[in-house]
Structures are given as structure tokens and as C-alpha cells.
VEXBALUM-361777 format. One record per residue: residue number from 1; residue in one letter; z, x, y of N, C-alpha, C in turn. Coordinates in steps of 0.1 Angstrom, whole numbers. Each point is the difference from the previous one (the first is absolute). Layout:
<torlums>
+-----+---------+-------+-------+-------+-------+-------+-------+-------+-------+-------+
: num : residuo :   n_z :   n_x :   n_y :  ca_z :  ca_x :  ca_y :   c_z :   c_x :   c_y :
+-----+---------+-------+-------+-------+-------+-------+-------+-------+-------+-------+
: NUM :       A :     Z :     X :     Y :     Z :     X :     Y :     Z :     X :     Y :
...
+-----+---------+-------+-------+-------+-------+-------+-------+-------+-------+-------+
</torlums>
This chain:
<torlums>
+-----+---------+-------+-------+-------+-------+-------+-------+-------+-------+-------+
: num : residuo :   n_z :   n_x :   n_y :  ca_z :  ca_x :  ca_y :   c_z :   c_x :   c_y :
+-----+---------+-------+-------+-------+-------+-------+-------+-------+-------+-------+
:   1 :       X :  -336 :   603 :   516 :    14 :    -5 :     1 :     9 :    12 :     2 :
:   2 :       X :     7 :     2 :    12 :     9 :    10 :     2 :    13 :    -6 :    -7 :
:   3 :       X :    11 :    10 :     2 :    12 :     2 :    -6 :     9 :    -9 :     4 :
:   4 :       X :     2 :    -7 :    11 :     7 :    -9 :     8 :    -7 :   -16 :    -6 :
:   5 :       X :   -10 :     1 :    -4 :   -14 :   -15 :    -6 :     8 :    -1 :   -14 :
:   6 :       X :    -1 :    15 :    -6 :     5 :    -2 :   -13 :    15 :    -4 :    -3 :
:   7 :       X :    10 :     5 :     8 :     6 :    -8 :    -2 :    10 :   -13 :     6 :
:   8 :       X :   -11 :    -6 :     8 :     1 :   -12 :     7 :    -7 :   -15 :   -16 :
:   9 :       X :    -9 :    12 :    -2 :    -6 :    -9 :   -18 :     8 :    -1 :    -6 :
:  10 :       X :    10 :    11 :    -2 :     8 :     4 :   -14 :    13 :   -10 :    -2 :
:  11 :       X :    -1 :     0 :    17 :    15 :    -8 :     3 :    -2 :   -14 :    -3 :
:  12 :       X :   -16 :    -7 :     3 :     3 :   -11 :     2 :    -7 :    -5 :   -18 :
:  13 :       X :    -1 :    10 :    -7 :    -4 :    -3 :   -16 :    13 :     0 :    -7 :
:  14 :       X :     9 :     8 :     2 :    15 :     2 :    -1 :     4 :   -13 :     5 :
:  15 :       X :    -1 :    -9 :     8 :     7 :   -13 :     6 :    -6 :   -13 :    -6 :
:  16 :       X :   -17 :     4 :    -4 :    -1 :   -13 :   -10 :     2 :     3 :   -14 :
:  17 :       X :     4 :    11 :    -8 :    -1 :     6 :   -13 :    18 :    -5 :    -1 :
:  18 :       X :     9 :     0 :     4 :    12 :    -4 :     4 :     1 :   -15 :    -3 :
:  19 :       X :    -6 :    -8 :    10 :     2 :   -16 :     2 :   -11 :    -4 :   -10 :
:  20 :       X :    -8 :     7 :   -10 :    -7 :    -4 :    -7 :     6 :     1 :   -19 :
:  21 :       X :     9 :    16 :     1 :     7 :     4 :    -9 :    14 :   -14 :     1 :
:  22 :       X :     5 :     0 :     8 :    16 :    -6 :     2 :    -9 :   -16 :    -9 :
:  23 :       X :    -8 :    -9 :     7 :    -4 :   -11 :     1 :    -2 :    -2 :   -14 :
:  24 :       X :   -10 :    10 :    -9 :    -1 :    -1 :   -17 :    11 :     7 :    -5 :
:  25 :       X :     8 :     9 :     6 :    10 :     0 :   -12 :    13 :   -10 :    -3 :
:  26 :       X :    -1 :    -8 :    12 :     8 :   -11 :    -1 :    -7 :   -12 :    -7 :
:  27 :       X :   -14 :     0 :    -1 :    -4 :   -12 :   -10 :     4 :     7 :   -11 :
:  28 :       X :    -3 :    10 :    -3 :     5 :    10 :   -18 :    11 :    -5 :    -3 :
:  29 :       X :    11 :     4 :     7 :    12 :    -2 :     1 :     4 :   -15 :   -11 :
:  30 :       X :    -8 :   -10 :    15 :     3 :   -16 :    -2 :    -5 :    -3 :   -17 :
:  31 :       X :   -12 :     5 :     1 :   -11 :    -6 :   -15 :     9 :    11 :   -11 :
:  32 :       X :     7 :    12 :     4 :     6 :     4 :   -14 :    12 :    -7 :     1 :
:  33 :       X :    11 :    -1 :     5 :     9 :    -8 :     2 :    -2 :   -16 :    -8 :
:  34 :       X :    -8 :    -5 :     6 :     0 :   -17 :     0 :    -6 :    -1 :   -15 :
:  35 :       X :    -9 :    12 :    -6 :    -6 :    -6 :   -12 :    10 :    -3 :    -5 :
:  36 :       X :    13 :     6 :    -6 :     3 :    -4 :   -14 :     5 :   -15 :     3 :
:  37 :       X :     9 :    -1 :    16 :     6 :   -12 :    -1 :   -10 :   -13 :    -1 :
:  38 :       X :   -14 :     5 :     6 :   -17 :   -12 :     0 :     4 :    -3 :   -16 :
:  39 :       X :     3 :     7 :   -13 :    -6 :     4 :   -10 :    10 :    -9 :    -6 :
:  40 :       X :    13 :     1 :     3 :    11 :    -5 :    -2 :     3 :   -15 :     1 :
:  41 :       X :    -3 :    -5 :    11 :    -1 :   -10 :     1 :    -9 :    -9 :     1 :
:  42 :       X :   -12 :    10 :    -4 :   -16 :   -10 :    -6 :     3 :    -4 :   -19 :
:  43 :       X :     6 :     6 :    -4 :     6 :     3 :   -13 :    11 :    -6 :    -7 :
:  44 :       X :    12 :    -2 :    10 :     8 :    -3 :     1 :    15 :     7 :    -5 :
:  45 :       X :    -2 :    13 :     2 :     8 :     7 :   -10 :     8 :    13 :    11 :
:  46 :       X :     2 :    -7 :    14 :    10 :     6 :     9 :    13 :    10 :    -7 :
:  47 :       X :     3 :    10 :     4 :     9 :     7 :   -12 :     9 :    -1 :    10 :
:  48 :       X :    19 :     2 :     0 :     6 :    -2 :     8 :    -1 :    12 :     8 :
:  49 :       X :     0 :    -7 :    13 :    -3 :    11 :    16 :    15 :    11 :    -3 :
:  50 :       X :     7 :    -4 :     0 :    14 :     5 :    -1 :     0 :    14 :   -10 :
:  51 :       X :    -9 :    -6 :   -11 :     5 :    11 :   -15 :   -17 :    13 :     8 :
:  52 :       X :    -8 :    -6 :     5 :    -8 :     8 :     4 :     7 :     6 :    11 :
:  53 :       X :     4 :    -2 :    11 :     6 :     3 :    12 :     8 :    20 :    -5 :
:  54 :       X :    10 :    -8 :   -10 :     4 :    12 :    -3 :    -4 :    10 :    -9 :
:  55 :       X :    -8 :    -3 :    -9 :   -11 :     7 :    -7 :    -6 :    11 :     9 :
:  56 :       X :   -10 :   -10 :    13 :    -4 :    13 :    13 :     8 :     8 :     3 :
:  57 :       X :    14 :    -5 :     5 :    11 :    13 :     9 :     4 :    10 :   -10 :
:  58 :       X :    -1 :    -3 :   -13 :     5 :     8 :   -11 :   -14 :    12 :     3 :
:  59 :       X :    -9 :    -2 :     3 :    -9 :    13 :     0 :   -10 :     2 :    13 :
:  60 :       X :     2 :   -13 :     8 :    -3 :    -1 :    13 :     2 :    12 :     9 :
:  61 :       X :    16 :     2 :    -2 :     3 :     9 :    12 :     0 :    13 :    -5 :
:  62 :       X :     0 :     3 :   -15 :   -11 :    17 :    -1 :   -12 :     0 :     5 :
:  63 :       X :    -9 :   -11 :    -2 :   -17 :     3 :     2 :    -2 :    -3 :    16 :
:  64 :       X :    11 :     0 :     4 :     1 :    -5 :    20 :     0 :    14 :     3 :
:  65 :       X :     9 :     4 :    -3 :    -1 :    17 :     4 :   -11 :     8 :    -4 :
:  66 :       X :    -5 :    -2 :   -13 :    -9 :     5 :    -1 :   -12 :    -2 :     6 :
:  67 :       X :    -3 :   -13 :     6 :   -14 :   -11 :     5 :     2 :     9 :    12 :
:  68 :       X :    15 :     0 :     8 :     0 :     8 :    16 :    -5 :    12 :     1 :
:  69 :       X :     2 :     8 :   -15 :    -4 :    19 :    -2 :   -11 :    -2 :     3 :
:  70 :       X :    -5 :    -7 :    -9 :   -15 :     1 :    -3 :    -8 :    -1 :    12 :
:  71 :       X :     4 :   -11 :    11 :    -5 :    -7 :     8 :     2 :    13 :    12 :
:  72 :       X :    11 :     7 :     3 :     0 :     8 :     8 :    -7 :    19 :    -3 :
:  73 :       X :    -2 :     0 :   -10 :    -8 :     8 :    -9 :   -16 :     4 :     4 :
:  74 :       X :    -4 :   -14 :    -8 :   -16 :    -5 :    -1 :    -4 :    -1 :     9 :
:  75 :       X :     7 :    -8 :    13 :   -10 :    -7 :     9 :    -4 :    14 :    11 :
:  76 :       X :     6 :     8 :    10 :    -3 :    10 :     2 :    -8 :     6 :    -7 :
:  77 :       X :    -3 :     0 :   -14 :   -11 :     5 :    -9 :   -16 :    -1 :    -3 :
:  78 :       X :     2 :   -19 :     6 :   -11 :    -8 :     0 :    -6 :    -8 :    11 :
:  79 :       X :    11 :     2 :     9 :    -6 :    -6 :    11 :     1 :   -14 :     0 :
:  80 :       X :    -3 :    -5 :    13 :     1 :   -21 :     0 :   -10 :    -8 :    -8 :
:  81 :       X :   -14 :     4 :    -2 :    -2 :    -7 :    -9 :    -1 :     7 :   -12 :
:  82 :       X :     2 :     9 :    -4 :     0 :     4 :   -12 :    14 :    -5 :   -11 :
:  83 :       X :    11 :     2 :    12 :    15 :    -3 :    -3 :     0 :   -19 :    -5 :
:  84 :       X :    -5 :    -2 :     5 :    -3 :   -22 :     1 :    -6 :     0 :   -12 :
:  85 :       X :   -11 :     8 :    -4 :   -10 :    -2 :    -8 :     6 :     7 :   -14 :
:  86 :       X :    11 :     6 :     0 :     3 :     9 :   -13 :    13 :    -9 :    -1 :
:  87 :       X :    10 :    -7 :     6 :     8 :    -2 :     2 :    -2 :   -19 :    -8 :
:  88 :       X :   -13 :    -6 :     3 :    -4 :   -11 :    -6 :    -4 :    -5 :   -13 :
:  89 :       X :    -8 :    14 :     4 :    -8 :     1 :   -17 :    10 :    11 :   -12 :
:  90 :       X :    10 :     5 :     4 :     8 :     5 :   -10 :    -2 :     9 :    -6 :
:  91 :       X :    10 :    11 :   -12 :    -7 :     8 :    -8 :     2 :    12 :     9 :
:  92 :       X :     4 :     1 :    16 :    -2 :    18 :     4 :    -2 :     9 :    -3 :
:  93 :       X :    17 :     2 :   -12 :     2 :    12 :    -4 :   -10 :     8 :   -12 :
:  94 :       X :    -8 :   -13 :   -12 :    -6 :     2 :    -5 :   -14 :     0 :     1 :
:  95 :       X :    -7 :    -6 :    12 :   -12 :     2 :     6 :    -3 :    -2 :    17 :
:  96 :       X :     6 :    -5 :     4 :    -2 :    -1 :    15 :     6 :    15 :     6 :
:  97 :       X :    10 :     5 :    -3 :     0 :    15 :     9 :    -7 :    11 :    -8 :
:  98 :       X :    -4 :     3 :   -10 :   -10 :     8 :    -5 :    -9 :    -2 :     7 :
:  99 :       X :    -5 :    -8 :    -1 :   -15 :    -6 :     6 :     0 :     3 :    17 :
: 100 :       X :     8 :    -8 :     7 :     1 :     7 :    18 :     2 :    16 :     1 :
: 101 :       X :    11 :     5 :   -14 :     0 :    13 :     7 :   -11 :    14 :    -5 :
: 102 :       X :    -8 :    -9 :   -12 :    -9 :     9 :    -5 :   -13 :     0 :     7 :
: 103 :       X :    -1 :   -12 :     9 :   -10 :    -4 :    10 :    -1 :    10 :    10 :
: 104 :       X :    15 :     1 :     7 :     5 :     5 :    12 :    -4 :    13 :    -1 :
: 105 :       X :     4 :     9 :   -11 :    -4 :    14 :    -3 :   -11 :     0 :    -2 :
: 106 :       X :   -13 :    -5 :    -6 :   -12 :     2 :     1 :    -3 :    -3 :    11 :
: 107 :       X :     4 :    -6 :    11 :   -12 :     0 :     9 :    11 :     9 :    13 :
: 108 :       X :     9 :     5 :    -4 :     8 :    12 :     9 :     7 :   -10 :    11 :
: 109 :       X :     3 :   -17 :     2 :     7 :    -3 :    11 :    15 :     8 :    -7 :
: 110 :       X :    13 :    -2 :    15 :     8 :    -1 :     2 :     5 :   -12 :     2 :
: 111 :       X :    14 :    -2 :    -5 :    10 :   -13 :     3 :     6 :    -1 :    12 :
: 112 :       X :    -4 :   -12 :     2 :     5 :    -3 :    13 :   -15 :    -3 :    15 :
: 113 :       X :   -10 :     1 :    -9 :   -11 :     5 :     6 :   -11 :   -14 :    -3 :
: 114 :       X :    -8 :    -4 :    13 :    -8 :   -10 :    -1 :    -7 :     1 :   -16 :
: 115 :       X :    -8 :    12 :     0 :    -7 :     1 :   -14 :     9 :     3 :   -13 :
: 116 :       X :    12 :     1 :     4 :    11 :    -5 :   -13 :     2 :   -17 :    -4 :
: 117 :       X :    -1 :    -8 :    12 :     2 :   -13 :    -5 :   -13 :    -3 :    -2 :
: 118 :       X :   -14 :     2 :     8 :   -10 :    -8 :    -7 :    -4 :     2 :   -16 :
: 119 :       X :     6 :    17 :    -3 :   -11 :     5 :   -16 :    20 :    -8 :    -9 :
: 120 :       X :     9 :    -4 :    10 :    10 :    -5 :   -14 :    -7 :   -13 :    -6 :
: 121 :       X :    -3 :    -9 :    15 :    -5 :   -10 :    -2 :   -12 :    -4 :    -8 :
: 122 :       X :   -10 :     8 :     0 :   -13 :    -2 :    -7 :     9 :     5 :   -13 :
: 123 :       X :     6 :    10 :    -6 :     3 :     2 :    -9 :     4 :   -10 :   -11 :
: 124 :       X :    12 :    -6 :     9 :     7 :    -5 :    -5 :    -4 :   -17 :    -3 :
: 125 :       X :   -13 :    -7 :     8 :    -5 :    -7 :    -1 :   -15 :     2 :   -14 :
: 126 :       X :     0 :    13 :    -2 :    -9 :     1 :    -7 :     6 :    -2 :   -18 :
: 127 :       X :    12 :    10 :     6 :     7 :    -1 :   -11 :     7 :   -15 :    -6 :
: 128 :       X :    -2 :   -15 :     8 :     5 :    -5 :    -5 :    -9 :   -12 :    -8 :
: 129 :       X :   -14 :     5 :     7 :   -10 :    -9 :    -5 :    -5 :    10 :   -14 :
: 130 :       X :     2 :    11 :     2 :    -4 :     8 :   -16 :     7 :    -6 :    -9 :
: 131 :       X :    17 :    -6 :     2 :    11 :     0 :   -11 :    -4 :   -15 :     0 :
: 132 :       X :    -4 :    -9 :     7 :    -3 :   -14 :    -4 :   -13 :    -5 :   -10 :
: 133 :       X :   -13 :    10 :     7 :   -10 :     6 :   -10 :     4 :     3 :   -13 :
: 134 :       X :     9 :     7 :     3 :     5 :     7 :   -18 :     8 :   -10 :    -7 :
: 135 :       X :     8 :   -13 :     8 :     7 :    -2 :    -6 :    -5 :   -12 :    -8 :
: 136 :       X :   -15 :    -9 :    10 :    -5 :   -11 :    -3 :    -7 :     4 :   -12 :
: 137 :       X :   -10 :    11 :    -6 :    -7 :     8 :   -10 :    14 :     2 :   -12 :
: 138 :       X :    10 :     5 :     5 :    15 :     0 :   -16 :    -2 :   -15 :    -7 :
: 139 :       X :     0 :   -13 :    15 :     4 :   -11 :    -7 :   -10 :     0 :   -13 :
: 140 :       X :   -13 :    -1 :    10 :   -14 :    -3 :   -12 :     0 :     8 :    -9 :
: 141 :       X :     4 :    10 :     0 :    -5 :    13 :   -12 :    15 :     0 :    -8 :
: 142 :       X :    11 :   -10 :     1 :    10 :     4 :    -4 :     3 :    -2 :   -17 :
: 143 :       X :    -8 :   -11 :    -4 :     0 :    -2 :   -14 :    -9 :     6 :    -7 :
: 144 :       X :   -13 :     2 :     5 :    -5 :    13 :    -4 :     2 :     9 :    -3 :
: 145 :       X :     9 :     8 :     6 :     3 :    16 :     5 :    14 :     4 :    -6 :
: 146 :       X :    10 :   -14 :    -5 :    10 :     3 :    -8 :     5 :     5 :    -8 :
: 147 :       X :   -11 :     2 :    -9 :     3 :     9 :   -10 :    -1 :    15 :     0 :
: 148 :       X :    -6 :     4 :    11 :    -4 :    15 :     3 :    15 :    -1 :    14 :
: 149 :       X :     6 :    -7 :     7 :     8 :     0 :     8 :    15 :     2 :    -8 :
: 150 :       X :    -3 :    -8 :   -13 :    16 :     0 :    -6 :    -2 :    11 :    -8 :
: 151 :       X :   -13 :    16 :    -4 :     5 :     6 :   -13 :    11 :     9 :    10 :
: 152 :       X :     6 :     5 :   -14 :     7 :    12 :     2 :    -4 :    13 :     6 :
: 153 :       X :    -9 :     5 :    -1 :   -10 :    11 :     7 :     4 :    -2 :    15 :
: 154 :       X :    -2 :   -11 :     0 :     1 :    -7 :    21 :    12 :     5 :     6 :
: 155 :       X :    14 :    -4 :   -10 :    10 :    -6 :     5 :     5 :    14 :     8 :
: 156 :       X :     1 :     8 :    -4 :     6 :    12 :     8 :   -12 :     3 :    16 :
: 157 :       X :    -9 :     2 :    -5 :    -6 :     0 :    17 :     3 :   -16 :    11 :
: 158 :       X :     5 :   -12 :    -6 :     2 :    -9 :     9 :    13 :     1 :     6 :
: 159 :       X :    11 :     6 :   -10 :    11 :     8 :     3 :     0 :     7 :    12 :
: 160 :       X :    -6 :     8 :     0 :     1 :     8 :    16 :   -10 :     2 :     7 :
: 161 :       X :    -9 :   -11 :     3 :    -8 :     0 :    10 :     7 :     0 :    13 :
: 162 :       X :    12 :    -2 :     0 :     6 :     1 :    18 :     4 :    12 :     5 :
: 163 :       X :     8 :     4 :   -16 :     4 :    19 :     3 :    -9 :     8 :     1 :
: 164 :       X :   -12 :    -3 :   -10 :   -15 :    11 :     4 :    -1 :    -4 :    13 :
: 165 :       X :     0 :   -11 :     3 :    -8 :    -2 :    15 :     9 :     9 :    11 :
: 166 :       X :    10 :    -4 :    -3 :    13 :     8 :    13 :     4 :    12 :     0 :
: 167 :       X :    -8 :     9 :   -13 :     8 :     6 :    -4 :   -12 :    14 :     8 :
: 168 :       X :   -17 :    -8 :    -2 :    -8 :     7 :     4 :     0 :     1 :    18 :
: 169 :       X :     4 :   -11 :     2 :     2 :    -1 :    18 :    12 :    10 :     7 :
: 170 :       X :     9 :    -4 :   -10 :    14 :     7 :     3 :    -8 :    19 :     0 :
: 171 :       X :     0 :    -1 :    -7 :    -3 :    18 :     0 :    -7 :     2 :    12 :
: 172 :       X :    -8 :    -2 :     3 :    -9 :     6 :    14 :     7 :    -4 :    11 :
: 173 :       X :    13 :    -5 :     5 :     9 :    -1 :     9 :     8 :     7 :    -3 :
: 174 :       X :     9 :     1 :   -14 :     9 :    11 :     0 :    -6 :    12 :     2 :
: 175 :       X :   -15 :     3 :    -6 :     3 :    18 :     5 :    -4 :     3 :    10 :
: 176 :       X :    -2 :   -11 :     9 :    -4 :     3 :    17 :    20 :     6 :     4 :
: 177 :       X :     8 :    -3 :    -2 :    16 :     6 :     3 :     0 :    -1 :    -9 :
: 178 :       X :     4 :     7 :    -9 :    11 :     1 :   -16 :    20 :     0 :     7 :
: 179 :       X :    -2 :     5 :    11 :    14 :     4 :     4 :     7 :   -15 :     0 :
: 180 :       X :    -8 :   -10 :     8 :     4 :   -12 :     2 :    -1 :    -7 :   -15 :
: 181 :       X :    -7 :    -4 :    -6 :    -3 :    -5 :   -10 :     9 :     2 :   -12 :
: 182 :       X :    -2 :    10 :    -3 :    10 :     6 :   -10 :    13 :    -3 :    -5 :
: 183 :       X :     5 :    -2 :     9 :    21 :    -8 :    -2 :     0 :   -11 :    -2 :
: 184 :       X :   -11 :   -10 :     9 :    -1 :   -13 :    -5 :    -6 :    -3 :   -15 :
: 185 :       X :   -12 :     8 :    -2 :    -1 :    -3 :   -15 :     6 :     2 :   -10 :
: 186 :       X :     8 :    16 :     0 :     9 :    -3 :    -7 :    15 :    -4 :    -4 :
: 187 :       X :     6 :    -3 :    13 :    12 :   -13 :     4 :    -3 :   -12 :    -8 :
: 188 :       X :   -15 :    -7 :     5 :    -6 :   -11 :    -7 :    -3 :    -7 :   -12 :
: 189 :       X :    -2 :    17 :    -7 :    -9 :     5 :   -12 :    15 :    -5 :   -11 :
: 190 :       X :     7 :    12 :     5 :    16 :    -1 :    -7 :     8 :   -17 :    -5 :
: 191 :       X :    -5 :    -5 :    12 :     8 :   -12 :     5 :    -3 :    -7 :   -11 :
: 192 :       X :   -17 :    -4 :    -1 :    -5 :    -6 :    -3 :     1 :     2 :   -20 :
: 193 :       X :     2 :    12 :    -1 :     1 :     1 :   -14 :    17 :    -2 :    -5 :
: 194 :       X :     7 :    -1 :    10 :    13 :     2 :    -5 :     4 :   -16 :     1 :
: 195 :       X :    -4 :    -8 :     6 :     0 :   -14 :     4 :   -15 :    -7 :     2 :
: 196 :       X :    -6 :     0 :   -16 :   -10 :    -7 :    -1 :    -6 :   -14 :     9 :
: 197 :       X :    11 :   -10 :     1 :     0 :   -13 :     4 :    -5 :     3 :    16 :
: 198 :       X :     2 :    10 :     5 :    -5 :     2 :    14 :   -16 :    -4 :     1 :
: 199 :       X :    -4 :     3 :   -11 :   -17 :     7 :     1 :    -5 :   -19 :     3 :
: 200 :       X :     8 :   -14 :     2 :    -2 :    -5 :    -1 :     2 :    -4 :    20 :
: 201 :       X :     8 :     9 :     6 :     0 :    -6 :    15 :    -5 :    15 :     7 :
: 202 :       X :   -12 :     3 :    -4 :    -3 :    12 :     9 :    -2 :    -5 :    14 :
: 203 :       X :    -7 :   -12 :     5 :     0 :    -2 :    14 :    10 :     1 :     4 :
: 204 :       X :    13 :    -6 :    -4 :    13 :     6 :     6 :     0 :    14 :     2 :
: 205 :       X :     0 :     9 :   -15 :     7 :    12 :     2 :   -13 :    10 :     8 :
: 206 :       X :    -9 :    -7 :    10 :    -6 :    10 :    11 :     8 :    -1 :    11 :
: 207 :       X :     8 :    -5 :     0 :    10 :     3 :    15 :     8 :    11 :    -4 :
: 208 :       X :     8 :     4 :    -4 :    12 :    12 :    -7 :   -14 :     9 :    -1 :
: 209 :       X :    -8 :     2 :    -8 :   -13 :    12 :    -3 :    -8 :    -1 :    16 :
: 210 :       X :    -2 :    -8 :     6 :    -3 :     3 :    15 :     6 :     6 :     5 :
: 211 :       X :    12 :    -5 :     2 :    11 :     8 :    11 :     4 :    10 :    -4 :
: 212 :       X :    -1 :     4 :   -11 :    -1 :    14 :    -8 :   -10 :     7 :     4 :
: 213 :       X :    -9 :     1 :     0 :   -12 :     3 :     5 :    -1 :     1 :    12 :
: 214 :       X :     3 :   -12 :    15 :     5 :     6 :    12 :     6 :     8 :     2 :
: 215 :       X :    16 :     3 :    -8 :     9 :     3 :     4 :    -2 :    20 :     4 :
: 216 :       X :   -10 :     4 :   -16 :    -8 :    10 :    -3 :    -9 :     2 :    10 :
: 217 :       X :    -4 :    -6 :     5 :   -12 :     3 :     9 :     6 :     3 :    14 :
: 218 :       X :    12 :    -3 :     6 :     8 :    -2 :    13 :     5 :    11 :    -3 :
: 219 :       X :     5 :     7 :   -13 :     8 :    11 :     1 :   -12 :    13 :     1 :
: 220 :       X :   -11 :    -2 :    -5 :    -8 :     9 :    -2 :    -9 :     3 :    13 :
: 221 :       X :     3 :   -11 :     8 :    -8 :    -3 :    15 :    10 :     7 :    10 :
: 222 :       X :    14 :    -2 :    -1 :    13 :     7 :    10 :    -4 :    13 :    -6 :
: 223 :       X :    -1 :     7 :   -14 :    -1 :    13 :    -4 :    -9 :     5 :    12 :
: 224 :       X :   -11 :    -6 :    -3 :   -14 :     5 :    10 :     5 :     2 :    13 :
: 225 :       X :     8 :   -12 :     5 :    -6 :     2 :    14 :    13 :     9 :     8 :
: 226 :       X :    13 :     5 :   -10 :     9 :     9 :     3 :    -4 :    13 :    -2 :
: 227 :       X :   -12 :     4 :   -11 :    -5 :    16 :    -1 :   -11 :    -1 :    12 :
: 228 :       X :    -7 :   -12 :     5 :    -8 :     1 :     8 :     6 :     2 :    13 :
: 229 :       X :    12 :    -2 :     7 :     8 :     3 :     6 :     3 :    13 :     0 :
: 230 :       X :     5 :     5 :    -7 :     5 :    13 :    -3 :   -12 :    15 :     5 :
: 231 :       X :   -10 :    -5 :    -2 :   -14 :     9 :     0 :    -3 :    -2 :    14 :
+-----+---------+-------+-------+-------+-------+-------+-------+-------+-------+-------+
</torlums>
């Protein structure tokens, strides 16, 4: 298969991975949506639309902006079906982008690259059948396993399984640039300790630490390419 075959495939896997992605995430959509009202009126215990209505917009239109970061973020990250597939099954920031980008670096793709969306996709599809695996085995093993799940010994490592996790990933990207890296973590670092309640909308606060992060990288990119001028 030459290079023009390949991606005449790629395009037309991209065109059903699309009309296949859009078609189930709109049943997702419907079946998360429609449960509670199914639930509600199998029950009979409709709550008023009105007192819900404004409940949503009260925190709706933070997690909108945040849902758009994320969405303009990730998906360039993961590709069409990876993006559908991380985007349905939920959880990203805590295991679906670990997982596509710890994939991506062991097998050396680039983003933006045919073999960037196939290894997001396998990733991220493996990754969601591991977490349904793990999670059907919690139910069974859950009364069992309670007493060793509730001691105190536990409680501090279940505490920061997300910061060990990010905290081990994060390092091997910062010291690839420290120049870049650097301002944002400690802008973020500061922030975050001087205004605890943040540590609760970090998907928001990666836009302000992104464009931080661009803004560094654009200044450090003109540095370059005005001494490369110069020479």
C-alpha cells in the first residue's frame, strides 16, 4: 500500500469513525439525559423543571466553558476516535489522557499523525474496558474488601493517587523545557495555595496556565528566530 492508499484508508476510516462517534454519542446523550426523567415518572416523583432549570445555569455555564477547554484541548490530543471514545466513557483527566499519552510516548507516534489516532484509540478503548473490569470485580469484592478499604493505613495513599499520578507524568514533560514550564507551575502552584477552592475547577484553570505556557513559548520562539536573523 503506497502513501496516496494510505491515506485514501485513513480518510475514509476518519469518515465512518465520525458518523459512527456523532450517532452513539447522541444515544449517550439521550439515555443520560432521559434516565432520570424515565426514573421520575416511572416513580412518580418529577421534581419541579423550573427549580432544576436554575440549579443547572447556576453551575451550567462554568462547566460550559470548561467542557469547550477541555474539548478544544483533548481532541487534537486523541484524535476522532479516541476523542468520541474518551469523551463518552468519561474520567479523561484522571485516566483517559494518561493512558493515550503514556501509550503515544512508548510507541514514539506524533500528534496529529495517523499512528497518533489509531494507538489513542486502542488505548483508550482498552483503557475503558480495564476500568469496567475493575469496576464490575469492586462491586463483588466490595463487602469483602471493606474493612481493609476503610482502615486508616489506606486513607492517605487513596488521597493522592491523582497527584502521584500527575505528578509522575508531569515531570518528564517539564524537564523536556523547564523555561516553558516553570512560570506556569509556579503562577498555578501560588494560586492554588493562596486560593484553595480553585483546586476544585482545574479544568477551567488550564486555559489562563495554557496561554501562559503559549504566550512563553511565542516569546521564546521570536527570541530564536530574531538571533537567528542576526547570524
Amino acid at each position: 500500500m503506497n502513501e496516496q492508499e494510505k491515506q485514501a484508508w485513513f480518510q475514509a476510516y476518519n469518515a465512518r469513525t465520525h458518523v459512527l462517534g456523532r450517532v452513539i454519542s447522541v444515544i449517550t446523550l439521550v439515555l443520560l439525559v432521559g434516565a432520570p426523567f424515565v426514573i421520575g415518572i416511572y416513580l412518580g416523583a418529577m421534581p419541579d423543571l423550573g427549580a432544576v432549570a436554575r440549579g443547572f445555569f447556576s453551575v451550567g455555564l462554568v462547566w460550559m466553558v470548561s467542557s469547550i477547554a477541555e474539548f478544544l484541548i483533548y481532541t487534537p490530543m486523541l484524535g476522532a476516535g479516541g476523542g468520541y471514545l474518551a469523551f463518552i466513557t468519561g474520567n479523561l483527566i484522571n485516566m483517559k489522557i494518561p493512558c493515550a499519552v503514556n501509550a503515544r510516548d512508548i510507541v514514539g507516534a506524533k500528534t496529529g499523525t495517523a499512528e497518533n489516532e489509531i494507538i489513542s484509540t486502542l488505548s483508550i478503548a482498552t483503557s475503558s474496558l480495564v476500568t469496567i473490569l475493575v469496576l464490575a470485580l469492586g462491586v463483588l469484592l466490595l463487602v469483602p474488601l471493606q474493612p481493609i478499604l476503610q482502615s486508616e493505613a489506606l486513607q492517605p495513599a487513596f488521597s493522592n493517587v491523582v497527584p502521584a499520578l500527575f505528578g509522575a507524568m508531569a515531570y518528564k514533560y517539564f524537564r523536556k523545557n523547564m523555561k516553558i514550564a516553570l512560570a506556569p507551575l509556579i503562577v498555578m502552584s501560588v494560586l492554588f495555595i493562596l486560593v484553595p477552592a480553585l483546586t476544585g475547577s482545574t479544568s477551567f484553570m488550564i486555559i489562563p496556565s495554557g496561554a501562559l505556557a503559549i504566550g512563553i513559548a511565542y516569546f521564546f520562539y521570536k527570541k530564536q528566530t530574531r538571533e537567528a536573523e542576526q547570524k
